[in-house]
N, C-alpha and C positions, 0 to 999 in steps of 0.2 A: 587077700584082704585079711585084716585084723579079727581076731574073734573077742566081743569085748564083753565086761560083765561091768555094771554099772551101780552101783551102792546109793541108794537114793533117790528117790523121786520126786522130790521136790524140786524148787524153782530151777538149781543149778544142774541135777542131777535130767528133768524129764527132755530139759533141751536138749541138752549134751548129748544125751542116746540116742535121742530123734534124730538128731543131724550130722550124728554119727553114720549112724543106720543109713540115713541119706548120701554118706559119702560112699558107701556101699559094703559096709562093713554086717559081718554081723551081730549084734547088738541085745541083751539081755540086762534089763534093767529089774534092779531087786527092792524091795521093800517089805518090812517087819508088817506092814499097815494091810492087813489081807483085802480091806474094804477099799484102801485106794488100790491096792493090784484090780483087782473085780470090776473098778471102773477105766481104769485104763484099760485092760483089758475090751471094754464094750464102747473107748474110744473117747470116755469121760476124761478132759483133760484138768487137773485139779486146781490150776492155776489161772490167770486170767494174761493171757499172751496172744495179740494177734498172729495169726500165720501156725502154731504150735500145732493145732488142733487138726488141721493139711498135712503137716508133715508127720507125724503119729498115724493116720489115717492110711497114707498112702504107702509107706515102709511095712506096717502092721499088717497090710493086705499083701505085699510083697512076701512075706515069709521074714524080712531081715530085723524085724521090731518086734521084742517079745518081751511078757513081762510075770512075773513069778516073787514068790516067797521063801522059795528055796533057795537059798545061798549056797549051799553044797552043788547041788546042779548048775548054778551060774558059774562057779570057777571051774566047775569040773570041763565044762564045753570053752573055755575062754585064756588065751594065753594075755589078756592086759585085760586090769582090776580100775577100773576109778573110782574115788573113794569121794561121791556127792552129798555129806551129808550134812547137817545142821551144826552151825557154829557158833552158837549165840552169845551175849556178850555175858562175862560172867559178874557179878556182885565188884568186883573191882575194878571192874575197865577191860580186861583179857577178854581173849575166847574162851571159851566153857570146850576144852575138847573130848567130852565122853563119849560123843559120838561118832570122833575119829579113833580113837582108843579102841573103843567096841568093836568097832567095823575091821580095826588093825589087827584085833585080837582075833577074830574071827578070821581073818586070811589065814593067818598064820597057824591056826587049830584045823584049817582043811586043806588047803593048794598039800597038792602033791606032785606038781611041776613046775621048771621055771617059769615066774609070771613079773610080767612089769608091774608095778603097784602106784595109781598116779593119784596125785593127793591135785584134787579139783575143788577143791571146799577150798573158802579163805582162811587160810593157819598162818597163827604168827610163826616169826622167823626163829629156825629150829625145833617146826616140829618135822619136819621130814627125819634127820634123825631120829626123835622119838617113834614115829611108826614105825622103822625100823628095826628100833631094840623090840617092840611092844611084838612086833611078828617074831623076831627071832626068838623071845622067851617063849610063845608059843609054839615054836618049832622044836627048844629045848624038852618043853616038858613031853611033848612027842617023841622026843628021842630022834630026831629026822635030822639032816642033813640037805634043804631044798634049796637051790640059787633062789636068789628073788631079787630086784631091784626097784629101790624108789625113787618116781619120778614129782618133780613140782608142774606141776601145771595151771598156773593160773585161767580161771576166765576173766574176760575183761566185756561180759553182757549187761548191754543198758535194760533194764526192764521196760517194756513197749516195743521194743526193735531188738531182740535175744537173739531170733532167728536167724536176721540178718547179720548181728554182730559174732554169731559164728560161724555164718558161712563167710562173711567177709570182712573176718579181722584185720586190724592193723597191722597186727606180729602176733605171731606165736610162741611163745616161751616154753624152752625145755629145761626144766633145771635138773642134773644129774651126772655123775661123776661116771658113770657104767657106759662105755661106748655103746654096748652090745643094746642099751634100754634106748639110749637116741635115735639110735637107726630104728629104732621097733615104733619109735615113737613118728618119725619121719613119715614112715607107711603109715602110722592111724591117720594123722594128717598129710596124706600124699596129696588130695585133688586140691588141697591150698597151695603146696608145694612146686608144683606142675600149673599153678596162675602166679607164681613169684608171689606171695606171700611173704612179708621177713621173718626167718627164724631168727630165735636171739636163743644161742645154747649158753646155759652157762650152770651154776652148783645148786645144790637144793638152795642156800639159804639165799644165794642172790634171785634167784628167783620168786624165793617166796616174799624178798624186800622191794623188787620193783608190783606187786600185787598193791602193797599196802602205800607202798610212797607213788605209785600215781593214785588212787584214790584221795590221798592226802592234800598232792597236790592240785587237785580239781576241787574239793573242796574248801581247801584254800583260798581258790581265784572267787569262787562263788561269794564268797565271805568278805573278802577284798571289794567287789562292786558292790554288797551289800554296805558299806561302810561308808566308803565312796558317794555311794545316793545319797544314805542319811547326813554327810554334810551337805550334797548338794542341795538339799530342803533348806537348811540353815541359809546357803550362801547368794541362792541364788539362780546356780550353776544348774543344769537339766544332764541325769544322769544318762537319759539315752543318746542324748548328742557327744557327751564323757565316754560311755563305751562303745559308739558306732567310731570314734576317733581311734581310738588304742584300740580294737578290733582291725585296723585296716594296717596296720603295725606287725609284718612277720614275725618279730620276736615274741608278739603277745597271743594274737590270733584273738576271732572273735568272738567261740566258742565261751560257755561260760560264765562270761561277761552282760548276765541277764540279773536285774535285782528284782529282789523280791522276800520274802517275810523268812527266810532261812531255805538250807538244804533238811530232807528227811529221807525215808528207803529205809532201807535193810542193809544198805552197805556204806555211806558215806560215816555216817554216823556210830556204826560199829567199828569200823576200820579205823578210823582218826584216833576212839579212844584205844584200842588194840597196839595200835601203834604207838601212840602216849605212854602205853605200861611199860610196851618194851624199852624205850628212854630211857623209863624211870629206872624198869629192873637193873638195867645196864648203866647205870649214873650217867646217863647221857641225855638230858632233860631236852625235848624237842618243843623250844618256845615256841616258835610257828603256830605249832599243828597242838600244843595245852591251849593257848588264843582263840583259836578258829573253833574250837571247842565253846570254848566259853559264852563265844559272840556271836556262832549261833542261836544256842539256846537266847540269849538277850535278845536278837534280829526276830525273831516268834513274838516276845512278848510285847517289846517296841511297836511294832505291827499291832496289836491289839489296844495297845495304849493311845494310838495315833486315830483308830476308831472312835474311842472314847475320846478322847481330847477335841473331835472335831461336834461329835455329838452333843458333849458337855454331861449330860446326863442318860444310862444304862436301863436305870430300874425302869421297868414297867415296858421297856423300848422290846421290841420285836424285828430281826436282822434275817434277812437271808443271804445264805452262803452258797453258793455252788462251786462246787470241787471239795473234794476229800481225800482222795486220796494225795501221796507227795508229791505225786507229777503223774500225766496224761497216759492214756495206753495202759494203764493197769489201776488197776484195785489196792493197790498193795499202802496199806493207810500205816504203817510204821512208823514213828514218828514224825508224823508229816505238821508240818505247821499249822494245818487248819484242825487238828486238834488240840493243839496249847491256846491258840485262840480263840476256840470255843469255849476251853475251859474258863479263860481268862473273864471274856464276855458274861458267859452264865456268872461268874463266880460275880460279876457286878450287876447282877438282876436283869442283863436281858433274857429274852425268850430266842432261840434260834429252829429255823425252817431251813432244812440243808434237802440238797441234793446235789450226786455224783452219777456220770452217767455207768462208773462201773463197780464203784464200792458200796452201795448201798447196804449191800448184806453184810459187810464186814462191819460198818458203821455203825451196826444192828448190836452187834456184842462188844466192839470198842467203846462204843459211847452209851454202855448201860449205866453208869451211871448219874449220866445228864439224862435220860429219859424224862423226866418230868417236864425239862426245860426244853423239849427237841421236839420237832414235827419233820419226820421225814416224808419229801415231797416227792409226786410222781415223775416232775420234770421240771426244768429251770422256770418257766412260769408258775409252774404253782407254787415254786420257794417260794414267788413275788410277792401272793397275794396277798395285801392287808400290811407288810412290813415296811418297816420305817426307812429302811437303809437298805441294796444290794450290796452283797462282798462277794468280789470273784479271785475265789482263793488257788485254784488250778485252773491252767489255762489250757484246756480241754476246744479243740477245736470248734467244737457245738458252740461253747461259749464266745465266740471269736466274730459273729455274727448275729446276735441276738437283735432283734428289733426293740430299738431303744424308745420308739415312741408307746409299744408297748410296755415297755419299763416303768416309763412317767405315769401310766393312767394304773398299773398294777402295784405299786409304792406308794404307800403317804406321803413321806419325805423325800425331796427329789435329791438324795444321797445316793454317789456311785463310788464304792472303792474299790479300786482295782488293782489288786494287790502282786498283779503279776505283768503290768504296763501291756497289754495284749489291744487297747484301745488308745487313739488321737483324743487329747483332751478336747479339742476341737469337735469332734463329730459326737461327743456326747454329751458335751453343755449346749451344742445347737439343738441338741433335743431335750431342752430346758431341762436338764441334770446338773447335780455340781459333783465336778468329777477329780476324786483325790487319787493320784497314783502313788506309786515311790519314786522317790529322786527328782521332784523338784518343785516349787512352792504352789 
């Protein structure tokens, strides 16, 4: 079994070790952060991931999950490095890579034997060569002579199902020109390997371009049936009966093909602009995915204008919303839609009453500055109380069964939008609501 050292503890980095460790490896996960080591450590998981907090727990008791601030003693016991750390978007659109840099430079100032080096963070294409160079000049000014090879590895984790999306990938991607790092890399992922899992080998940079062009293109499709609805409101046409058709379509499939007021995360929206820079840097302009840019941000505020427009008037009006975060199963409120449409709403003198069943806290410091305008509620009916209009911004399974005749008698206004179609317009105007979805009139 592999001995791994892992750079990172956040979202990409705390899976990745855990279900490493889980493959049966031994696994050493690092961080600057000594207060989140002290809580992993006692088993505090920092992030909010169903299943995560099981598999930390169970390895950690094993012996095979450990977790430390020493960087020096993590490569020292480990012959492959993943490099998990924060990529954020930078002032232009790019990744911001100083934290791959850091983390690069840092190999390269201690390994003093061959170590595979696997770039697990989303980096635009060509920076595997740059960690590269960035180890080697610190092996220069060492004066050393150490083999090392880098490897691309993308993840391809949905936030809410991480776990599962690692232990049971579609493919696993090796990008790397070093026979000797593929085969190294075959055994960290053996027990995929040994259930026929696809490997796709191929060079740092093709690897590190199928990362960003399937996120591109998934948010693309998403973008496509948000478009798609907002005609069918004009025409006529009912967008669920439009994507349950082209869903039943092999070439299209029906993933995806769900509308709703935009995509948000940490990764749709970083990745499409990342991917847009390099276009540009490369005089090779990716119309598509500059559009799907654009038209999300516009599909957020459309969405808020559509509340207003049915309302007719804002000021004075009192809305509750539940969901905040960008989608179910996590907390993670990153540009998620139901913040631009909070803003939007407040910015026209509503009052809003939110609740999320898992980002509350977060929503605590992202939306400091609507506080004045915000009452954060203990549970979906107590958004209700008193307010003129329901909006259901994430379709959070909770929310997928509410009792609607409790709805009517806890709302002024018998206004339901539902902005992620999770309800039959049918079963909630029988319970005297008027109920506005997306996609169709």
């Amino acid at each position: 079994m592999a001995k791994i050292a892992v750079i990172g503890t956040g979202y990409v980095g705390s899976v990745s070790g855990a279900c490493l460790a889980d493959f049966g490896h031994n696994v050493i996960c690092v961080d600057n952060n000594p207060e989140k080591i002290e809580s992993l450590k006692k088993g505090i998981i920092p992030i909010f991931e169903p299943g995560l907090d099981t598999v930390v727990e169970r390895n950690s008791r094993c012996g095979r999950l450990s977790f430390t601030g020493d960087l020096a003693f993590a490569l020292n016991e480990s012959n492959v490095v993943f490099i998990a750390v924060g990529t954020p978007p930078a002032d232009d659109g790019g990744a911001d890579l100083v934290y791959v840099e850091t983390a690069a430079r840092q190999i390269g100032a201690l390994i003093d034997k061959y170590t595979v080096v696997v770039d697990k963070s989303t980096v635009p294409i060509g920076t595997g060569k740059k960690v590269t160079l960035w180890i080697s000049e610190e092996l220069a000014k060492r004066g050393k002579q150490i083999e090392f090879d880098v490897v691309s590895n993308p993840e391809f984790l949905r936030e809410g199902s991480a776990v599962y999306d690692f232990t049971h990938p579609d493919r696993v991607v090796i990008g790397s020109g070093s026979k000797r790092a593929r085969e190294i890399m075959k055994d960290v992922y053996r027990s995929l390997y040994l259930n026929d899992t696809p490997y796709i080998e191929t060079n740092l940079e093709s690897a590190e371009m199928i990362k960003y062009a399937s996120n591109a293109f998934l948010a693309v499709k998403i973008t496509f049936i948000n478009e798609i609805a907002n005609l069918c409101e004009k025409t006529g046409a009912d967008v669920r009966d439009v994507a349950k058709a082209m869903g039943k379509d092999g070439r299209i499939g029906s993933k995806f093909l769900h509308p709703g007021p935009g995509y948000g995360g940490s990764c749709f929206p970083k990745d499409t602009r990342a991917l847009a820079k390099t276009g540009r840097d490369n005089n090779e302009i990716l119309n598509i995915v500059e559009t799907t840019i654009e038209t999300n941000e516009k599909q957020k505020i459309r969405a808020a204008k559509n509340i207003e427009n049915v309302m007719e008037k804002l000021d004075g009006k009192t809305l509750a919303m539940l969901g905040l975060a960008f989608k179910p199963n996590t907390d993670d409120m990153r540009e998620s839609p139901a913040i631009s449409i909070c803003e939007y709403l407040i910015s026209r003198g509503a009052k809003m009453r939110l609740y999320d069943p898992a980002a509350m806290k977060e929503a605590l410091w992202r939306l400091t500055s609507m506080k004045d305008s915000v009452y954060f509620a203990a549970d979906e009916y107590d958004a209700m109380k008193g307010a003129d209009a329901l909006i259901i911004a994430t379709e959070w399974n909770q929310f997928r069964n509410i009792d609607l005749i409790k709805v009517k008698q806890l709302i002024t206004s018998p206004m339901f939008f539902d902005l992620r179609n999770i309800y039959k317009p049918q079963e909630v105007t029988s319970a005297g609501l008027q109920y506005f979805g997306i996609g169709s009139k």
